[in-house]
N, C-alpha and C positions, 0 to 999 in steps of 0.2 A: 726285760731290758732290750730287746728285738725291737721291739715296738718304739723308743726310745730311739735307739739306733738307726731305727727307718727316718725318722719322724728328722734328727740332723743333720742327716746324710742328704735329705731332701725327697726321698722316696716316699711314698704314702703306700698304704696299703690298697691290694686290688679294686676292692668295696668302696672305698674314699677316690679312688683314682676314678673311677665307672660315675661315680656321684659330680664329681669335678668336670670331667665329660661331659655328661648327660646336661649340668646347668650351661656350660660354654656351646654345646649342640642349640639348646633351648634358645640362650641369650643369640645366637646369630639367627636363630630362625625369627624370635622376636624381630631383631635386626633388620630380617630379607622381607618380612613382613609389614614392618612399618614406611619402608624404601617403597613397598613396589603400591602401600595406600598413598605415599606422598604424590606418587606418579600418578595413581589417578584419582588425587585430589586435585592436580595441575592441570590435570587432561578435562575432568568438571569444570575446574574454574575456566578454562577460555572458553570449553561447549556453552556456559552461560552467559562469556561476554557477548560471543557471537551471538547467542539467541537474542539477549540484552539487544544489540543492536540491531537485529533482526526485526523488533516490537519496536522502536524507534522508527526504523521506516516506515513501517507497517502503520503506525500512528500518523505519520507524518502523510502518508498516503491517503489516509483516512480523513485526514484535518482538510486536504486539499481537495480531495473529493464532496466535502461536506459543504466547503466554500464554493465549489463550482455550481454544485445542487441550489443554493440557494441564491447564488447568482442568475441562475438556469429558471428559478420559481418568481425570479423578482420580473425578470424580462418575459416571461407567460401570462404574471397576470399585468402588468402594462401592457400585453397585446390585449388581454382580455378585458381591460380598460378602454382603451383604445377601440376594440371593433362595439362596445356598448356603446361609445359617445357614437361612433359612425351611422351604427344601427340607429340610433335617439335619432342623429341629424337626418338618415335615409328615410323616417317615417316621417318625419316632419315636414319633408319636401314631398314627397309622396301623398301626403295630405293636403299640403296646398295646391298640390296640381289637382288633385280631387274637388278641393276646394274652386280652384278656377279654370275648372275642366281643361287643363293642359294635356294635352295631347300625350303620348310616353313613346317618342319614336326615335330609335338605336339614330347613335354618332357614327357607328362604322356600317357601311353597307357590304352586301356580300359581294365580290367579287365573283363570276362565273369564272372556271379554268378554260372555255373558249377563248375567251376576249385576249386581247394582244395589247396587252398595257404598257405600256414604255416605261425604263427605269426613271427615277426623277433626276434630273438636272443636278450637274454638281455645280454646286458657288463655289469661286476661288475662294473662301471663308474655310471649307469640306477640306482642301488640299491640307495637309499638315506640315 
């Protein structure tokens, strides 16, 4: 009848009280445990937005880089288009002066650092 008497009094026995304990110990630790995964499941999620956008630049860098390179390779070989046709035209003139033994003598002559050249004349056209 003790036991009976405990039980609607509201008292529990030591054994039951230690057990009641030990689950409401458990269940907050549960508790402090799941609080402190949510926090660094919060603290992952933004470390991945930032990376996320981190690999956005990174691409976009990439993308821009890729377009310049092949901007960069279009204008290379247009030069190298370019000094062929020049090379074509330079043999072909070079042949014909072989052809009608033309002479091959330079447009600009050496100037000596003796000589006292005068600057050239300015045209009121030169004034700005």
């Amino acid at each position: 009848m003790t036991s009976e008497t405990a039980i609607t009094n509201g008292d529990l026995p030591a054994v039951r009280e230690a057990i009641v304990e030990q689950g409401l110990r458990i269940s907050q630790e549960t508790a402090a445990e799941r609080d402190a995964l949510r926090l660094r499941v919060a603290d992952l999620m933004t470390e991945i937005a930032g990376l996320k956008a981190q690999l956005e630049i990174a691409e976009l860098t990439a993308s821009q880089l890729q377009s310049k390179m092949d901007s960069t390779m279009s204008i290379r070989d247009e030069a190298v288009v370019r000094r062929a046709e020049v090379e074509t035209v330079l043999a072909a003139m070079m042949a014909l002066g072989r052809a009608f033994q033309i002479q091959n003598t330079p447009l600009i002559k050496e100037v000596e650092d003796d000589e006292n050249v005068p600057p050239p004349a300015r045209v009121n056209s030169d004034i700005g």
